[in-house]
C-alpha positions in Angstrom: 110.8 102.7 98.5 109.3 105.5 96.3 109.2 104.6 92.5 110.5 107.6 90.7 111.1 107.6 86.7 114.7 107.5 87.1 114.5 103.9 88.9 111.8 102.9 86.4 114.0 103.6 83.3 117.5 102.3 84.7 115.8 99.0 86.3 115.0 99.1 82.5 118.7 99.4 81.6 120.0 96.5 84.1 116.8 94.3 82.9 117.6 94.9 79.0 121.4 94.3 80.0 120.9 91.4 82.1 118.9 89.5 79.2 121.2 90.4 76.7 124.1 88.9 78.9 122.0 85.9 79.8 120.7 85.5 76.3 124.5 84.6 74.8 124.9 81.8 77.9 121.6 80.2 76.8 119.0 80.7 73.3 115.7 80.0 76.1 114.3 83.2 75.7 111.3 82.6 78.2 114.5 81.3 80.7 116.6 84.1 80.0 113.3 86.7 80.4 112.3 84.8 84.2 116.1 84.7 85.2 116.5 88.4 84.6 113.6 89.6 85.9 114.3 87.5 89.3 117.9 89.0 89.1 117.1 92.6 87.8 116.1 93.8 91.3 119.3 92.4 93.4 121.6 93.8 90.3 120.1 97.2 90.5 120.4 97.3 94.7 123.5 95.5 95.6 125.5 96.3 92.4 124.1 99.5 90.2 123.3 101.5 92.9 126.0 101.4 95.4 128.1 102.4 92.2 126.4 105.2 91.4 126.5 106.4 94.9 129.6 106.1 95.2 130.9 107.8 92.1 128.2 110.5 92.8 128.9 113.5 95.1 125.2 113.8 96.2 124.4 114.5 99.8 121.5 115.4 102.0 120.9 119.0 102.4 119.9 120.2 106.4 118.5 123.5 108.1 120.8 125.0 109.5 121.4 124.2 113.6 123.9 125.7 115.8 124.1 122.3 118.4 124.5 120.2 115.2 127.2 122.7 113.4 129.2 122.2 116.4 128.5 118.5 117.7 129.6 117.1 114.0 131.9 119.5 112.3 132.4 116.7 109.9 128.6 117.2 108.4 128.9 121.1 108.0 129.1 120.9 104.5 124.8 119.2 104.8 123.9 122.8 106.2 125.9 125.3 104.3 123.8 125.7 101.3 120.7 126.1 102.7 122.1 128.6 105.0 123.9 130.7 102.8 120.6 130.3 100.8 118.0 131.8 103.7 120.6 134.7 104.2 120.7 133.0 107.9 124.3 134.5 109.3 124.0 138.1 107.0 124.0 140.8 109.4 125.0 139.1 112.9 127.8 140.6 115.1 130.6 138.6 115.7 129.4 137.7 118.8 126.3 136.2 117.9 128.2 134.4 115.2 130.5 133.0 118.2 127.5 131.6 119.8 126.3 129.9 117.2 129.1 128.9 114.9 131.9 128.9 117.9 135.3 130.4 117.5 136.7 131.2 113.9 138.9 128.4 113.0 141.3 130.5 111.1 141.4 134.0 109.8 141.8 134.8 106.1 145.1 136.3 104.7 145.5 140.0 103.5 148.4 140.5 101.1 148.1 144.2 101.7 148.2 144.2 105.3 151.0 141.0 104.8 148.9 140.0 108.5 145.8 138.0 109.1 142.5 139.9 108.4 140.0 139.9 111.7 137.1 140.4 109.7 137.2 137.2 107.3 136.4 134.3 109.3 136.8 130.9 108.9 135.1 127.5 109.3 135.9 124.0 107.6 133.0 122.1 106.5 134.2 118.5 106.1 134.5 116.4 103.3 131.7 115.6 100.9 131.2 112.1 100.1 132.7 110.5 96.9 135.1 108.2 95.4 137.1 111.3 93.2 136.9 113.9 95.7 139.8 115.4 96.7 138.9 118.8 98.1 137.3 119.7 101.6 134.4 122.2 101.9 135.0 125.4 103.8 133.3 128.6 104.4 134.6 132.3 105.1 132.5 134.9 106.7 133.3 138.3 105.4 132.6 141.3 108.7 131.6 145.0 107.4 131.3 147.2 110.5 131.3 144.4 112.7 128.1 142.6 111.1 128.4 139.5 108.0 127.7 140.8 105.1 129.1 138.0 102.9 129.3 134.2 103.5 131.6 132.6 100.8 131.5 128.5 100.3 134.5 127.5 99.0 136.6 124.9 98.6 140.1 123.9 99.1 142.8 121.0 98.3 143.1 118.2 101.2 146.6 117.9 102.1 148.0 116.2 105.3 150.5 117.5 107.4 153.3 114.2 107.2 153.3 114.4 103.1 157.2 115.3 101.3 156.5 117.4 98.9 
């Protein structure tokens, strides 16, 4: 476990919490001090924490990996930002971005051309994790002459296909 100042100040919180909570069940003030210091560390793992995790949309950020983009399409969204960050699809053909990415998963929709347009690509990136998310992660890959020249993360309502509207 790596002690950071976050963890220091709220195992501070749950400790000063904890005493105050203790210290209207009993007037023992050395009692109350030991039983919330015992307490204060099982508190802050099995109670605080798993909260904050879970109303937190934090997730672990990965290079970028062609086997992994297409063995757990579920986990995209862990590579997206670093790659649109290192500029790592910008200016492949679309067949190199078929043998790394994989077939487009759907084509973007021109109003002008009222048809599909060939050169915006496609991919869904899963779902990030957390308790009021509602939207899946998705990415298009803009083509200019046949090369990316613009990779777009975006984002996009989750709707199921057996829902009455």
């Amino acid at each position: 476990m790596i002690i950071t100042p976050f963890l220091v100040i709220f195992m501070f919180v749950v400790f000063v919490l904890l005493f105050l909570f203790l210290n209207t069940v009993d007037r023992r003030k050395w009692l109350t001090g030991l039983i919330s210091l015992i307490l204060t560390p099982f508190v802050y793992f099995y109670m605080f924490y798993p909260f904050v995790n879970i109303v937190s949309n934090y997730h672990h950020q990965k290079y970028f990996n062609s086997e992994a983009w297409a063995e757990k399409p579920a986990l995209r969204y862990e590579m997206i930002d670093n790659t649109i960050a290192s500029d790592t699809l910008i200016g492949l053909s679309k067949t190199e971005i078929e043998n790394q990415l994989g077939k487009y998963e759907w084509l973007s929709w021109d109003d002008k051309k009222q048809a599909h347009d060939n050169d915006k690509w496609n991919y869904g990136l899963g779902i990030e994790p957390g308790a009021f998310n509602g939207e899946k992660e998705c990415v298009e890959l803009t083509f200019t002459n046949g090369k990316v020249s613009e990779v777009k993360h975006y984002q996009e309502e989750i709707t199921y296909e057996n829902e009455e509207e």
